[in-house]
MISE-44226 format. One record per residue (C-alpha): residue in three letters; x, y, z. Coordinates in steps of 0.2 Angstrom, whole numbers, plus 5000, padded with zeros to 4 digits. Layout:
MISE-44226
alaXYZ ...
This chain:
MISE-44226
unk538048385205 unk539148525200 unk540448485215 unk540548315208 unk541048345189 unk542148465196 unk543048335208 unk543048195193 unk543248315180 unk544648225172 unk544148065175 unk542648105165 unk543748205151 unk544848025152 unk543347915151 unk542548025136 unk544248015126 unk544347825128 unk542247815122 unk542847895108 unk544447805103 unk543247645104 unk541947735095 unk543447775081 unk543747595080 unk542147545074 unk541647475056 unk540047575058 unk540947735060 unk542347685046 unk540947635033 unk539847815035 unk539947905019 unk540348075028 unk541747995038 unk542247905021 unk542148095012 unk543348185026 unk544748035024 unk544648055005 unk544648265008 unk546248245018 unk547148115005 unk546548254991 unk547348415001 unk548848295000 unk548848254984 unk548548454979 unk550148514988 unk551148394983 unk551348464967 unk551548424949 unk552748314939 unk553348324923 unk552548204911 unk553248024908 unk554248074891 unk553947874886 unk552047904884 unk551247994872 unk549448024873 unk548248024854 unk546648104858 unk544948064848 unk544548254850 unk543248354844 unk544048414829 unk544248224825 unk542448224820 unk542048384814 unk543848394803 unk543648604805 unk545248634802 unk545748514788 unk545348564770 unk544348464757 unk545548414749 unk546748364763 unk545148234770 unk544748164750 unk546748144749 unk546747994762 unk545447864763 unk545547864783 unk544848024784 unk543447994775 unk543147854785 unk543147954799 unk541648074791 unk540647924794 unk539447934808 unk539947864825 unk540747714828 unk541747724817 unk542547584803 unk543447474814 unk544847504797 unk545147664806 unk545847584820 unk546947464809 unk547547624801 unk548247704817 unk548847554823 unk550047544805 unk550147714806 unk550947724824 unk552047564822 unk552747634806 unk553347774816 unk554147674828 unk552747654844 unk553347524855 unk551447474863 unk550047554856 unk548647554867 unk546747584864 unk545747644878 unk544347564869 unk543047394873 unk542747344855 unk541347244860 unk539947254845 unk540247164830 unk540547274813 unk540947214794 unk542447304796 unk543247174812 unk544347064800 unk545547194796 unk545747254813 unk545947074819 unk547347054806 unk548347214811 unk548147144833 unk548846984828 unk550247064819 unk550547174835 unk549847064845 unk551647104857 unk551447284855 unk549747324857 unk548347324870 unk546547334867 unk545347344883 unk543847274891 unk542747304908 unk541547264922 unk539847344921 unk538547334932 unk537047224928 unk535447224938 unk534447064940 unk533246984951 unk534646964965 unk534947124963 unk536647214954 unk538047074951 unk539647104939 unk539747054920 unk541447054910 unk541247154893 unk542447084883 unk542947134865 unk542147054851 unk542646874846 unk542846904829 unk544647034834 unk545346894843 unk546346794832 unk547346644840 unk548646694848 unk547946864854 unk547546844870 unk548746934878 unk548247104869 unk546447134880 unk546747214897 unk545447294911 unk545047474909 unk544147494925 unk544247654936 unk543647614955 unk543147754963 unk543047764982 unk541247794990 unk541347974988 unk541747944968 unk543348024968 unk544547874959 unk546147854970 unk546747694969 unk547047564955 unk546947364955 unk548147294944 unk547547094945 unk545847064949 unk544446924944 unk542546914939 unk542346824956 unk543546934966 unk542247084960 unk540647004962 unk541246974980 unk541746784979 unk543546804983 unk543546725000 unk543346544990 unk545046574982 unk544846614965 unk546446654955 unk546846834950 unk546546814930 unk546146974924 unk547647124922 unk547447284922 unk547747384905 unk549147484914 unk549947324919 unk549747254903 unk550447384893 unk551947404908 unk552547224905 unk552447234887 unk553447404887 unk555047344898 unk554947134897 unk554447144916 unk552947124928 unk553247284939 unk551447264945 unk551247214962 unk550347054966 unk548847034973 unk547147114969 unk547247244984 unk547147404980 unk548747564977 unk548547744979 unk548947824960 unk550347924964 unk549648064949 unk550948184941 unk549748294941 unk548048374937 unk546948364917 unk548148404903 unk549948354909 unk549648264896 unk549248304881 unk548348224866 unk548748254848 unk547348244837 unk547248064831 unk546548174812 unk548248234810 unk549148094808 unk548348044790 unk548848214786 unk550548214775 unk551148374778 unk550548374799 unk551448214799 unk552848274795 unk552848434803 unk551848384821 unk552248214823 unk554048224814 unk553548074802 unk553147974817 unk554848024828 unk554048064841 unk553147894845 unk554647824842 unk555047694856 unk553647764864 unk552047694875 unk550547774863 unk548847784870 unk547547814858 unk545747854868 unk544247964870 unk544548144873 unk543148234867 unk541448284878 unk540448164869 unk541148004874 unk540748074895 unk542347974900 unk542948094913 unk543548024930 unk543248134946 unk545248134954 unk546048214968 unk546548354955 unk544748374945 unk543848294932 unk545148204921 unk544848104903 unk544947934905 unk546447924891 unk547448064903 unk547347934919 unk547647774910 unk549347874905 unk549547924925 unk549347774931 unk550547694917 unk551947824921 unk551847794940 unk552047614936 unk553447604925 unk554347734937 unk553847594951 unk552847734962 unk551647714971 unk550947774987 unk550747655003 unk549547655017 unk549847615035 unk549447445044 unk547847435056 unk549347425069 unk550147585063 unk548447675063 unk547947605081 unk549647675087 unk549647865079 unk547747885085 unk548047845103 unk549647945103 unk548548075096 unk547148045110 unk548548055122 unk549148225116 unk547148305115 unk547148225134 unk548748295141 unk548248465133 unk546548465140 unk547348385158 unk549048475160 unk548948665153 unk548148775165 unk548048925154 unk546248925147 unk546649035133 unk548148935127 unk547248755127 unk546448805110 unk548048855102 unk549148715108 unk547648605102 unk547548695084 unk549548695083 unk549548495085 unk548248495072 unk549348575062 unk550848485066 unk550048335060 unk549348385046 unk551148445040 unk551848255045 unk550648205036 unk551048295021 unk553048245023 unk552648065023 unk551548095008 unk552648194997 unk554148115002 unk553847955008 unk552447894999 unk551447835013 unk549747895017 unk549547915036 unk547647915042 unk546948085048 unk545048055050 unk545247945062 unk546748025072 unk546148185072 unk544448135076 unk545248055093 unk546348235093 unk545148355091 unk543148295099 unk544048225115 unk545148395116 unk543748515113 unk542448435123 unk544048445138 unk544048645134 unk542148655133 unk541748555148 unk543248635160 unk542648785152 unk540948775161 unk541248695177 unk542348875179 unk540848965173 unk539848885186 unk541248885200 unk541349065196 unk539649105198 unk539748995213 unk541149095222 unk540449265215 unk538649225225 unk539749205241 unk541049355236 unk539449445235 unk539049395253 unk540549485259 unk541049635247 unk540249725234 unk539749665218 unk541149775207 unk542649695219 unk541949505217 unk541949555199 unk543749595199 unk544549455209 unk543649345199 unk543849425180 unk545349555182 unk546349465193 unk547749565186 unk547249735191 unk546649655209 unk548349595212 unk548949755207 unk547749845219 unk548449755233 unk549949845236 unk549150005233 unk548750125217 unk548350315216 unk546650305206 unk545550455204 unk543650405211 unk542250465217 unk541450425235 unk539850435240 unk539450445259 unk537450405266 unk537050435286 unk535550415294 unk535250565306 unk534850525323 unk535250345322 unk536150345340 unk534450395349 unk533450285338 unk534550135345 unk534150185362 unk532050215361 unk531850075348 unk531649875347 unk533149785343 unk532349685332 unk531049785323 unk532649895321 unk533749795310 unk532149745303 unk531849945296 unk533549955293 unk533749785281 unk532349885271 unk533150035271 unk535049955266 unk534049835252 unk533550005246 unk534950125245 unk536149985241 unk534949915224 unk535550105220 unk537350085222 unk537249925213 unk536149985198 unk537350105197 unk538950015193 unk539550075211 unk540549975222 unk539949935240 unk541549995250 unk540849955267 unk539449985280 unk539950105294 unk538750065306 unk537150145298 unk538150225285 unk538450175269 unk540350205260 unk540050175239 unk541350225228 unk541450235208 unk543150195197 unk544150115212 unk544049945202 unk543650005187 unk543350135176 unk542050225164 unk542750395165 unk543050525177 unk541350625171 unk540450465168 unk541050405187 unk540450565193 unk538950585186 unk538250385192 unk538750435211 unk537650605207 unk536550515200 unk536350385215 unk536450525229 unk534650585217 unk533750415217 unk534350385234 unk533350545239 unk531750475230 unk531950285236 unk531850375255 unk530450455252 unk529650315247 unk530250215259 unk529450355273 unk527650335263 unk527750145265 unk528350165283 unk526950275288 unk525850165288 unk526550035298 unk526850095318 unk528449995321 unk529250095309 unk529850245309 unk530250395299 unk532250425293 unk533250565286 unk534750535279 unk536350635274 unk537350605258 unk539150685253 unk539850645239 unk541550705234 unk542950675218 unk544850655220 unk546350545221 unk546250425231 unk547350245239 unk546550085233 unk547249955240 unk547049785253 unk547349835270 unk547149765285 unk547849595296 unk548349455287 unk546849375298 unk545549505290 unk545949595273 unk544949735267 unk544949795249 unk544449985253 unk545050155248 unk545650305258 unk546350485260 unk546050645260 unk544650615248 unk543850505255 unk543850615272 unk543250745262 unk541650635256 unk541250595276 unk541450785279 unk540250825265 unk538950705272 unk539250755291 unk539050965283 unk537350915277 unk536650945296 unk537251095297 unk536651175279 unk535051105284 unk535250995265 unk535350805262 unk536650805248 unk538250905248 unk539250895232 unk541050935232 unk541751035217 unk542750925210 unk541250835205 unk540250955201 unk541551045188 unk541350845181 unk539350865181 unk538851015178 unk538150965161 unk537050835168 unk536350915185 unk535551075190 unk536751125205 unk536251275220 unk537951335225 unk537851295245 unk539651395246 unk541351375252 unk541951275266 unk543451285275 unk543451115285 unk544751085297 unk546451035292 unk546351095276 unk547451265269 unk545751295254 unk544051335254 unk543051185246 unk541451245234 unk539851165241 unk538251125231 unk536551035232 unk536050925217 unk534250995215 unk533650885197 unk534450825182 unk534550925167 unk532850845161 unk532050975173 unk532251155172 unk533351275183 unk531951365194 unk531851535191 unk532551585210 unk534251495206 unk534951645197 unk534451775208 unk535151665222 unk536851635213 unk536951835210 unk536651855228 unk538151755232 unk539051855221 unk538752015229 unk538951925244 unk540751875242 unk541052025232 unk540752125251 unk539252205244 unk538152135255 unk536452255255 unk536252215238 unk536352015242 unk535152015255 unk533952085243 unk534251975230 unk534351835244 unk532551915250 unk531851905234 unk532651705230 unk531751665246 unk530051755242 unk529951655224 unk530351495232 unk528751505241 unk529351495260 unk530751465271 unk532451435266 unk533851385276 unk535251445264 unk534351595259 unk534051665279 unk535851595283 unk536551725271 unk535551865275 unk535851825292 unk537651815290 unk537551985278 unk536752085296 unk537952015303 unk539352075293 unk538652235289 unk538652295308 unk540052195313 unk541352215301 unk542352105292 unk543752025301 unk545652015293 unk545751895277 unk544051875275 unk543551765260 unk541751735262 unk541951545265 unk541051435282 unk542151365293 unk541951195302 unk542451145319 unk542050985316 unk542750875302 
């Protein structure tokens, strides 16, 4: 199965694109809230860095704010001075006079079109003369009305809320506009319908019904410049906002009955002069706040947006179906070639993130500057699921190729060097023309092993001897070691060659292995007791620290990643030494000096192996430090002292009395009081330095 994905892997990465891009195309998809919610989250980061405009100097917005009803900061005798005022004391709604008022008060100052945002829809005693002063200004004012939602046994249709009869005076017609704010499926309002009908709204617009019902904005547009800027047609248009709540903003509609504000605020109605005046509901009570791209906003404040971006003829356009069909398959196309064409697995992310990026910055230009709204959901759905699922899914078929090839590499060469040919293929490459590296190697022999070939079965043989390597090799690998090679029955391991923990830590795991290789054997001899075709073993182990040639060497036919020198000669020589100190480890003092803080070391003594100009220091490992010294060991290391030091009576005593605490024979110990008898009768020959000298290397 994996063999197959890997061949088809990008056929299936190809296939799985295209699923999605028909996916993407879907009604089902396009009409999911969350799919809705990320469209409009795009389209509102757009609209936040696009940045504010200045606000329409034409419109003028006059607020109903708090202070309208609670009059705060006006005096007693400022609210009993004009009639209005006192009107506006009254509890809520208020005298429909009041509006008549305002609506003389603002003409008197010179408004062009007065709007209220406002559904007059109840009858009052008060409507005659607010009738009067619409028909009067019937060409400079607007007045609103609105859909509601009612709910019956069909379930929820539309219903026009019109103003009340009784304001409408013939010839009036022309003053009543919609107020409506549509908000997409998220409840964010983004886009304005400047014509419209009852039938269009209650979804009956595919038998043909006439647009019959303007917008207020429209409305208020024509009225201001003589022309229908507004574009035909009931679709919808993106506001194209100058920005967030309080761009514009309100003067208290209290002020104006207020001689002395009159003249000082409003400049005795200057600054409505020639002017769109918007006169609306600003204060908490009224809860008519619209959720926009930019944050809660009072209805008043967009009605004035949506006006400026009118008379200013901006607004934002969207991208034909064609348009969008075309950028999300070029988008596809560029999550495909990523996923397909770059081979650097830790570049694909980036170069996908980047084009993510890149689009989101186009998209931006053609919003800021161009005033179109390109589609991102989809696009970058078609971008980023196909792309990442690519990265994911080549992602796995390496992991498991990897594992694939390390199970094999295993087969042939030691755990550490699969891992770096697969994982650091930098440092392999490297290796292969050769480094210096400071490692420690460890050498294991089996003693006798030649005449064992010759008395035993063949195949019981290799049999004991797949046992023994399971065992001695489990410790290698537990220790982080490297399997250099088998040498026959011998065993080459070496720690740091591909990489690295330390030169102490390095040290102390080849120690440490040489110990539990010690205990695996004997219980590897307890099990074999008591089987007849097997056989007891003793092995040798040498372990050594020093610089060392890592590289690949061999024939082009057979490569061999390995290391050698003098230090590695030296771990061999350790190992082949054991047989003649009667020991089964021999440390070198390189390593030691790395481990004395984790061992307990008996100095064997110095070595003079053949071809080489210095003495090497020799030691046993005897525990780690989680056992005590013996008590002997001192008295032995004082006898070596004395030894060297040519006092050699006094060593072999303190040699004789090492040897009668350990309880029974001691090679080491009866070598040096041999060697002492010998030296004390035979004398001591030129240069002599107290070390052992090897024929053999």
């Amino acid at each position: 199965m994996a063999k197959f994905l890997s061949q088809n892997s990008k056929w299936i990465i190809v296939i799985f694109g295209l699923l999605i891009f028909g996916l993407s195309e879907t009604s089902w998809l396009k009409t999911l809230p969350l799919w809705q919610r990320m469209e409009g989250i795009s389209i509102d980061f757009r609209y936040a860095y696009c940045g504010g405009e200045s606000p329409d100097p034409d419109i003028q917005l006059v607020g109903l704010t708090s202070s309208s009803f609670q009059m705060d900061e006006l005096s007693t005798n400022e609210i009993n001075a004009s009639p209005t005022l006192q009107l506006m004391q009254q509890p809520w709604p208020w005298d429909r006079r009041i509006y008549a008022a305002i609506l003389d008060k603002l003409m008197s100052g010179g408004a062009k079109v007065v709007v209220f945002d406002f559904v007059f829809a109840s009858q009052t005693d008060s409507d005659d003369e607010f009738a009067q002063a619409l028909q009067k200004y019937k060409d400079h004012v607007v007045i609103g009305e609105m859909f509601a939602d009612e709910e019956g046994a069909a379930g929820s249709t539309k219903k026009l809320t019109a103003p009340n009869p009784d304001l409408l005076l013939p010839g009036t017609d022309s003053v009543v506009g919609l107020v409506n704010m549509w908000t997409d499926s998220d409840g964010v309002v983004r886009r304005v319908k400047y014509l419209t009908s009852i039938e269009h709204e209650s979804g009956l617009d595919r038998f043909g019904f006439p647009e019959d019902l303007t917008h207020i904005s429209a409305m208020t547009v024509k009225k201001f410049t003589g022309q229908d800027l507004a574009p035909a047609g009931d679709a919808f248009h993106f506001i194209d906002f100058q920005g967030a709540a309080g761009t514009y903003r309100p003067l208290p509609v209290e002020q104006m009955f207020v001689d002395e504000l009159w003249h000082a605020n409003f400049k005795d109605g200057l600054i409505f002069s020639n002017k769109i005046v918007l006169v609306g509901p600003m204060a908490e009570i009224f809860h008519d706040n619209h959720e926009t791209p930019f944050g809660d906003m009072p209805g008043p404040e967009l009605q004035a947006q949506i006006i400026a971006a009118l008379l200013h003829h901006s607004w934002l356009a969207e991208t034909n179906p064609l348009a969008d069909f075309v950028i999300t398959l070029l988008l596809l196309w560029a999550g495909l070639e990523i996923c397909l064409r770059i081979k650097s697995a830790a570049l694909k992310p980036v170069l996908l993130a980047t084009t993510v990026f890149i689009f989101f910055v186009i998209c931006q230009v053609a919003f800021t500057y161009y005033k179109t709204v390109l589609p991102m959901a989809q696009p970058l759905f078609c971008l980023i699921v196909p792309g990442a699922f690519g990265i994911m899914f080549q992602f796995v078929l390496e992991q498991i190729e990897r594992v694939r090839t390390r199970g094999v590499l295993e087969r042939y060469v030691s755990k550490n060097v699969a891992k770096t040919i697969l994982e650091d293929q930098r440092s392999f490459l490297e290796s292969l023309s050769g480094r210096k590296k400071s490692v420690t190697v460890l050498f294991s022999d089996i003693r006798g092993f030649t005449s064992m070939t010759e008395n035993s079965d063949a195949a019981k043989l290799v049999a004991q001897l797949n046992e023994y390597f399971l065992e001695m090799v489990g410790v290698v690998l537990k220790e982080n070691g490297t399997l250099q090679k088998f040498i026959g029955d011998a065993i080459m391991s070496a720690w740091g060659d591909t990489h690295s923990e330390g030169l102490a830590e390095d040290a102390r795991r080849a120690v440490s292995t040489a110990l539990q290789m010690r205990a695996a054997l004997v219980r590897l001899n307890e099990h074999w007791a008591t089987q007849p075709d097997r056989v007891k073993l003793k092995i040798g182990i040498g372990v050594n620290h020093g610089d060392i040639i890592v590289g690949n060497i061999g024939h082009p036919q057979r490569m061999e990643f390995t290391v050698l020198g003098d230090g590695v000669n030296l771990a061999a020589r350790l190992e082949s030494a054991t047989k003649q100190f009667h020991t089964d480890v021999l440390i070198g003092e390189e390593t030691e000096k790395l481990t004395r803080e984790f061992f307990v070391y008996r100095k064997v003594g110095a070595i003079a192996f053949k071809g080489k100009t210095k003495p090497v220091e020799t030691f046993v490992v005897l525990s780690d430090h989680s056992q005590p010294a013996p008590a002997w060991l001192e008295k032995y290391h004082e006898g070596i002292l004395l030894y060297r030091d040519r006092k050699f009576d006094l060593a072999m005593a303190g040699f004789r009395e090492a040897q009668r605490e350990i309880g029974g024979e001691d090679f080491l110990c009866e070598m040096y009081i041999e060697r002492c008898e010998d030296l004390l009768h035979g004398g001591l020959e030129p240069g002599w330095d107290g070390a052992f000298t090897l024929s053999e290397k």
